[in-house]
N, CA, C and O atoms as a printed pandas DataFrame, in Angstrom:
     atom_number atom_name residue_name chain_id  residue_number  x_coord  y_coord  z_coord
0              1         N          UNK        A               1  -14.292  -15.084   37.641
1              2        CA          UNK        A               1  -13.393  -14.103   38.160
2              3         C          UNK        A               1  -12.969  -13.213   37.004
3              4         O          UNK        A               1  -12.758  -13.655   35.875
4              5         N          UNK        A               2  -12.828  -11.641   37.425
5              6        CA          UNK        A               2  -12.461  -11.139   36.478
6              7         C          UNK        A               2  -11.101  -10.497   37.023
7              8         O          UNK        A               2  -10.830  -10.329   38.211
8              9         N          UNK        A               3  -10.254  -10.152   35.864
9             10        CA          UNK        A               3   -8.921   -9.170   36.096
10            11         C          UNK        A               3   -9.117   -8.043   35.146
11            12         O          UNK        A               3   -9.549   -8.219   34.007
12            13         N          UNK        A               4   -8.765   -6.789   35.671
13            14        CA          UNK        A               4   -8.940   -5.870   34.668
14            15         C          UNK        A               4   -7.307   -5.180   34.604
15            16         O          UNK        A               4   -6.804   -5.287   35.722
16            17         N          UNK        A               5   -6.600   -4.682   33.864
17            18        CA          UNK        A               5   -5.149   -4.709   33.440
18            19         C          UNK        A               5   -5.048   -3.841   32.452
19            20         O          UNK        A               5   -6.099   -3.541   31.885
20            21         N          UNK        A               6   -4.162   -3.406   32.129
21            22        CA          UNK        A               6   -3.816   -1.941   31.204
22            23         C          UNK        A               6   -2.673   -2.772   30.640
23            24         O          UNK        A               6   -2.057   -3.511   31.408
24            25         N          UNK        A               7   -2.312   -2.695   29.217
25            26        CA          UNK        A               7   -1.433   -3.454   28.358
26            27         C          UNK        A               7   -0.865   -2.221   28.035
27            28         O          UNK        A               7   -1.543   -1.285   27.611
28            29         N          UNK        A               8    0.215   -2.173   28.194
29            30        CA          UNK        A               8    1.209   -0.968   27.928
30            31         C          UNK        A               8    1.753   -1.056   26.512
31            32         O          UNK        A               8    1.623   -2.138   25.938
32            33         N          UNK        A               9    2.262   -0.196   25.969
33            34        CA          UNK        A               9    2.541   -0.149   24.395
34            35         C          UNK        A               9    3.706   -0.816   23.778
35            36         O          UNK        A               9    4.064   -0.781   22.600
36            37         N          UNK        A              10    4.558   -1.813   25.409
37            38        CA          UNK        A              10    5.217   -2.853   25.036
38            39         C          UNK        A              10    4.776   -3.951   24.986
39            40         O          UNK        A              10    5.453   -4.902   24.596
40            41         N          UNK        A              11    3.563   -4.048   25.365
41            42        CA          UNK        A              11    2.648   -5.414   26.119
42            43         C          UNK        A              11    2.814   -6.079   26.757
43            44         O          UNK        A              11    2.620   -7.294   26.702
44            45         N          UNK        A              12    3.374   -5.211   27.833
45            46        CA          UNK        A              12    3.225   -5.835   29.161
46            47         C          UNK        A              12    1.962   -5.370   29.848
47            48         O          UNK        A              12    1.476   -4.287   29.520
48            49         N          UNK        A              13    1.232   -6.342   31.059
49            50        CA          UNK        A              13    0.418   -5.704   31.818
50            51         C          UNK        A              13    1.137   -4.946   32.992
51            52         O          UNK        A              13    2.214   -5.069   33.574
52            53         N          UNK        A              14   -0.345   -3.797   33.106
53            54        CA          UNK        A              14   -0.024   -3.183   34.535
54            55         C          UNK        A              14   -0.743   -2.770   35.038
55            56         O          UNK        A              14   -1.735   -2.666   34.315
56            57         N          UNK        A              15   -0.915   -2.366   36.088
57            58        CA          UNK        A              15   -1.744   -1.702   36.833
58            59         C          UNK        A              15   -3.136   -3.101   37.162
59            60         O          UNK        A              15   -4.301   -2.719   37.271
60            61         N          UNK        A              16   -2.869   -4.318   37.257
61            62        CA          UNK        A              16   -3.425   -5.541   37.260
62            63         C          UNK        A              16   -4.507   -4.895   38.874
63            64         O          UNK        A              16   -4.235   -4.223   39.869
64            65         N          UNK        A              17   -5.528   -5.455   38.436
65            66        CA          UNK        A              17   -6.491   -5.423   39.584
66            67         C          UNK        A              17   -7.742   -6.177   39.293
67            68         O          UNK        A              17   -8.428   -6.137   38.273
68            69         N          UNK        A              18   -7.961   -7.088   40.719
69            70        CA          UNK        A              18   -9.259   -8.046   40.849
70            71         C          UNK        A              18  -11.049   -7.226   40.363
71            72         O          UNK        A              18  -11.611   -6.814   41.378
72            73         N          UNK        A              19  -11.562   -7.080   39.549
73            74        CA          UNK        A              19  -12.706   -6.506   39.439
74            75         C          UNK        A              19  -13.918   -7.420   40.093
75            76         O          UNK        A              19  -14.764   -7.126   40.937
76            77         N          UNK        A              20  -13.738   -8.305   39.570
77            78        CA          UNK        A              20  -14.878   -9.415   40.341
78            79         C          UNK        A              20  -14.429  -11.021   40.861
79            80         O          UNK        A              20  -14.380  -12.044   40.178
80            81         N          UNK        A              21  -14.126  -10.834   42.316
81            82        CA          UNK        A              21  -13.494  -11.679   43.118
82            83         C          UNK        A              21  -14.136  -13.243   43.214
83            84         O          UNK        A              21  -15.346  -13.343   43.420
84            85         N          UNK        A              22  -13.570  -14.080   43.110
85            86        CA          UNK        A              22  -13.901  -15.535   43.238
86            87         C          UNK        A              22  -13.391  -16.008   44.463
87            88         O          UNK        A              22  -14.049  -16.923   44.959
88            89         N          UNK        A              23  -12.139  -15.538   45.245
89            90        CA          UNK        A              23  -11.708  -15.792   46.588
90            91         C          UNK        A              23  -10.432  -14.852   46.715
91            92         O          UNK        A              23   -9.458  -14.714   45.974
92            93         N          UNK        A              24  -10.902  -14.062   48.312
93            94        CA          UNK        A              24  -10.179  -13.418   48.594
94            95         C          UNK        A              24   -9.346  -14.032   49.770
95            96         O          UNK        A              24   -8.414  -13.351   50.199
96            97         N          UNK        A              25   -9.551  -15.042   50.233
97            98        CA          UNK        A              25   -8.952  -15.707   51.477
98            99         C          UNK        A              25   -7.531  -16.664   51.114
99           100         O          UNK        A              25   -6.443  -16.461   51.653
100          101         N          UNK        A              26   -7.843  -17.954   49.884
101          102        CA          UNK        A              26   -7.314  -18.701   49.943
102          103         C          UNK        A              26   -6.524  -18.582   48.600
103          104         O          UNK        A              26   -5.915  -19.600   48.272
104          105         N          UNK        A              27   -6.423  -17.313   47.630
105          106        CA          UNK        A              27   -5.058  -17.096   47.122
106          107         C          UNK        A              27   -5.824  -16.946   45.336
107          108         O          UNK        A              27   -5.201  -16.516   44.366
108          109         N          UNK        A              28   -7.014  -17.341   45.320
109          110        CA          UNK        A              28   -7.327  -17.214   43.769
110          111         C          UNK        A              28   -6.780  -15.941   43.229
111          112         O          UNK        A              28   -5.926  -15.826   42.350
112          113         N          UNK        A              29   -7.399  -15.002   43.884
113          114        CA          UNK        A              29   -7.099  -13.739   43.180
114          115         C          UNK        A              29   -5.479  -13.378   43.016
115          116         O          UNK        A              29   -4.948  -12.910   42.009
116          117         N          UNK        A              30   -4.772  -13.757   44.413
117          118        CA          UNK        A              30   -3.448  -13.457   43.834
118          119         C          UNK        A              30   -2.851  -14.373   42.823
119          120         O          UNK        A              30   -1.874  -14.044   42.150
120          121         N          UNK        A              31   -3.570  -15.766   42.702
121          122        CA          UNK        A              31   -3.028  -16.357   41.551
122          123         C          UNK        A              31   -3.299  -15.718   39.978
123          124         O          UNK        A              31   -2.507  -15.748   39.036
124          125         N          UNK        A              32   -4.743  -15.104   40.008
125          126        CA          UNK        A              32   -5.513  -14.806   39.065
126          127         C          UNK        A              32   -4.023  -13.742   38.389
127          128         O          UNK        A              32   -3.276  -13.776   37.411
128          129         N          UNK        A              33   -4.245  -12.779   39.752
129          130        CA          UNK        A              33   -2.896  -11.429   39.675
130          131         C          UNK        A              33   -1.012  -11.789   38.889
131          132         O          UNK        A              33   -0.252  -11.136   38.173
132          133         N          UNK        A              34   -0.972  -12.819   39.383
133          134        CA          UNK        A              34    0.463  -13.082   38.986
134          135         C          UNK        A              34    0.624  -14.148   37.865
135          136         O          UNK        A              34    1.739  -14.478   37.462
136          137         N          UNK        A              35   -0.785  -14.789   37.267
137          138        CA          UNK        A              35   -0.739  -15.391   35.656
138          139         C          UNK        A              35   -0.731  -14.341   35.038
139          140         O          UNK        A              35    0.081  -14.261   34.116
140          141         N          UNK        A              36   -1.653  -13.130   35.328
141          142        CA          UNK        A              36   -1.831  -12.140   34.297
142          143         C          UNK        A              36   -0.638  -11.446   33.872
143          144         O          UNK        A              36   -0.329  -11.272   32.694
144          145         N          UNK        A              37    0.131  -10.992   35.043
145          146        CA          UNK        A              37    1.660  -10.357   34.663
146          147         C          UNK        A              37    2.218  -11.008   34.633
147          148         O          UNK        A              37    2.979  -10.873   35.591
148          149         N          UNK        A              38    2.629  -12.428   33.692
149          150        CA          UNK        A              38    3.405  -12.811   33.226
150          151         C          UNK        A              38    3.037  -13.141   31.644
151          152         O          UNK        A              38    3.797  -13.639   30.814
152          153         N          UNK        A              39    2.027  -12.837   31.505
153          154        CA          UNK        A              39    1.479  -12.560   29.724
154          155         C          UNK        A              39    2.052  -11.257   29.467
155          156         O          UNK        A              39    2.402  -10.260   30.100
156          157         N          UNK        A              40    1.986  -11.807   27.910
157          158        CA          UNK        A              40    2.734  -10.522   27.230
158          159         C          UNK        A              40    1.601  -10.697   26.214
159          160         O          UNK        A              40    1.030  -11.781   26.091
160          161         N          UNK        A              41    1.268   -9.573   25.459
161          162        CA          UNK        A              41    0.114   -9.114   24.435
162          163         C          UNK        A              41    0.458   -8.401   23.399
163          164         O          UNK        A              41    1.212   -7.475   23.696
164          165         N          UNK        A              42    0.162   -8.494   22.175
165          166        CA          UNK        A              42   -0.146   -7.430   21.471
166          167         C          UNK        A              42   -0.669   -6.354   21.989
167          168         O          UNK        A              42   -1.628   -6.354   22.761
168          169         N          UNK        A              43    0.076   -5.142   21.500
169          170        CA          UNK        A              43   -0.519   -3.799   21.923
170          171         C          UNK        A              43   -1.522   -3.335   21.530
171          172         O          UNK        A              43   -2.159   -4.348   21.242
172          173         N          UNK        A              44   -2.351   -2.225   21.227
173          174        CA          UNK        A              44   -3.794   -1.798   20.864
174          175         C          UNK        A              44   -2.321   -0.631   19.663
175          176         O          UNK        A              44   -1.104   -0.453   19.636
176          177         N          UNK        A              45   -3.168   -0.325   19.154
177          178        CA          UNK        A              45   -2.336    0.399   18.293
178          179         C          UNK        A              45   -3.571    1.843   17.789
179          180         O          UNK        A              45   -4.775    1.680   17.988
180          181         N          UNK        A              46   -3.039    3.150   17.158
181          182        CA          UNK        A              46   -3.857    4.154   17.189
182          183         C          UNK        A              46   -2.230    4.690   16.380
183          184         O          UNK        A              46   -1.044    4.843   16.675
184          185         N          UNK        A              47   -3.398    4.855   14.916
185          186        CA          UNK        A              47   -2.469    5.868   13.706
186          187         C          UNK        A              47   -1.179    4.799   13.172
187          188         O          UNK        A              47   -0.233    5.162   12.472
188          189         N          UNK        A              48   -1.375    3.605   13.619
189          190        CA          UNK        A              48   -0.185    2.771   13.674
190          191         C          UNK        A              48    1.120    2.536   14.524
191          192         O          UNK        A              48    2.144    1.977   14.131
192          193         N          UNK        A              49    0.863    3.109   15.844
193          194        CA          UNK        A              49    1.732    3.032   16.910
194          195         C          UNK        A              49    0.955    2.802   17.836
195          196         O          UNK        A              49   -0.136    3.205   18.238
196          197         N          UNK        A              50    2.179    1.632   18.272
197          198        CA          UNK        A              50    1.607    1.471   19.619
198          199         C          UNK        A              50    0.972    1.698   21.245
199          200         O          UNK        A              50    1.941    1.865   21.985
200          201         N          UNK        A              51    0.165    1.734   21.731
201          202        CA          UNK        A              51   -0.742    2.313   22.541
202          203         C          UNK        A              51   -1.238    1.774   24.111
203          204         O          UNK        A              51   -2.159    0.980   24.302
204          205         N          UNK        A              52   -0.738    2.149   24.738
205          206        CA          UNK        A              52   -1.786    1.262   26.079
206          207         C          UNK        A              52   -3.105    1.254   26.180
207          208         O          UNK        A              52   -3.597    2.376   26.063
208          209         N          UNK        A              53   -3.959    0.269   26.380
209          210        CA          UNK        A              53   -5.016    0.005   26.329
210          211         C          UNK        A              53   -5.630   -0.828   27.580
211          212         O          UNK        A              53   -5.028   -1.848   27.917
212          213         N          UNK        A              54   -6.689   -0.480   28.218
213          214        CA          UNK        A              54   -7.721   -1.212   28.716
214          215         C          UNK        A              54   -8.060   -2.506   28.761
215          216         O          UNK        A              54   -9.104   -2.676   28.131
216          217         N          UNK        A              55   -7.433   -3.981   29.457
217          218        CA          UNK        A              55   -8.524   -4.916   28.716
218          219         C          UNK        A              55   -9.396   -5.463   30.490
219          220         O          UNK        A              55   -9.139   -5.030   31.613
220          221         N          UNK        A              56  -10.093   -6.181   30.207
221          222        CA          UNK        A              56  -10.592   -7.579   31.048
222          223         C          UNK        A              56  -10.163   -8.951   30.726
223          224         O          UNK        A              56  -10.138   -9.394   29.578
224          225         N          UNK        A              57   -9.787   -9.686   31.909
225          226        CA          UNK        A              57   -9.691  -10.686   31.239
226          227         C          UNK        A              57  -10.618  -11.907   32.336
227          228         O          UNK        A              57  -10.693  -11.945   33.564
228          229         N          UNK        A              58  -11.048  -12.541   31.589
229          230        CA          UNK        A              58  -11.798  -13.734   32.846
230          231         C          UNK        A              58  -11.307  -14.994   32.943
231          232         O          UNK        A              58  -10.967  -15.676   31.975
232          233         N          UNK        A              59  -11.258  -15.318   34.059
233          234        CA          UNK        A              59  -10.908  -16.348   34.537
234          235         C          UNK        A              59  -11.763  -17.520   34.951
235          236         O          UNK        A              59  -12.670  -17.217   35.726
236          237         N          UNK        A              60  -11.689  -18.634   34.650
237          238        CA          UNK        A              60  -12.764  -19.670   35.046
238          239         C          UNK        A              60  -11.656  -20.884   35.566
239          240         O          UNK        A              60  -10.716  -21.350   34.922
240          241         N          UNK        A              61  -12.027  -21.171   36.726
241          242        CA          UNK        A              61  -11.471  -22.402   37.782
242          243         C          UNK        A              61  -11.772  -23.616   37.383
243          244         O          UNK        A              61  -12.246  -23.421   36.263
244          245         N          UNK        A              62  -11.806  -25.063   37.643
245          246        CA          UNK        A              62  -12.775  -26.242   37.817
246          247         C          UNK        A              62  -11.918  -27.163   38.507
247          248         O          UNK        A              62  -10.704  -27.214   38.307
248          249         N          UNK        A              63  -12.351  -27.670   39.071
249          250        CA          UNK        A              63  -12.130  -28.553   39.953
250          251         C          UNK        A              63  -11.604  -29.648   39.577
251          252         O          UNK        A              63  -12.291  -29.847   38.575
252          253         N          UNK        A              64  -11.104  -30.259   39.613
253          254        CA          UNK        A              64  -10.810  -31.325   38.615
254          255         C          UNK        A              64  -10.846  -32.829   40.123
255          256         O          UNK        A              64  -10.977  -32.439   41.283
256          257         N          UNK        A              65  -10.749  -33.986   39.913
257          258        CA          UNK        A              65  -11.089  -34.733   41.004
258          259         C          UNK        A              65   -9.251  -35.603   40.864
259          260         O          UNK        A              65   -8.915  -36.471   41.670
């Protein structure tokens, strides 16, 4: 699963959205959605100030028994 997210120049995410879905029925993706905005990041920085930036982030499940 992927999330793709814009890290704002406080580092927070935003603009969070599913790029490549693992389940749209039974809640992955909105789980995927609401771990991601609750990370906080280093910003991308440009000239030495801080910057919003682009990332991906992937997600991998497993099952555990």
């Amino acid at each position: 699963m992927r999330v793709e997210a814009v890290v704002k120049s406080d580092g927070t995410p935003d603009e969070i959205n599913v790029t490549r879905s693992l389940d749209r029925y039974f809640g992955l993706d909105n789980e995927a959605r609401t771990a991601a905005a609750k990370w906080r990041f280093e910003p991308g920085r440009k000239d030495g100030k801080p910057v919003a930036v682009r990332i991906w982030i992937d997600f991998e499940f497993k099952l555990t028994p």
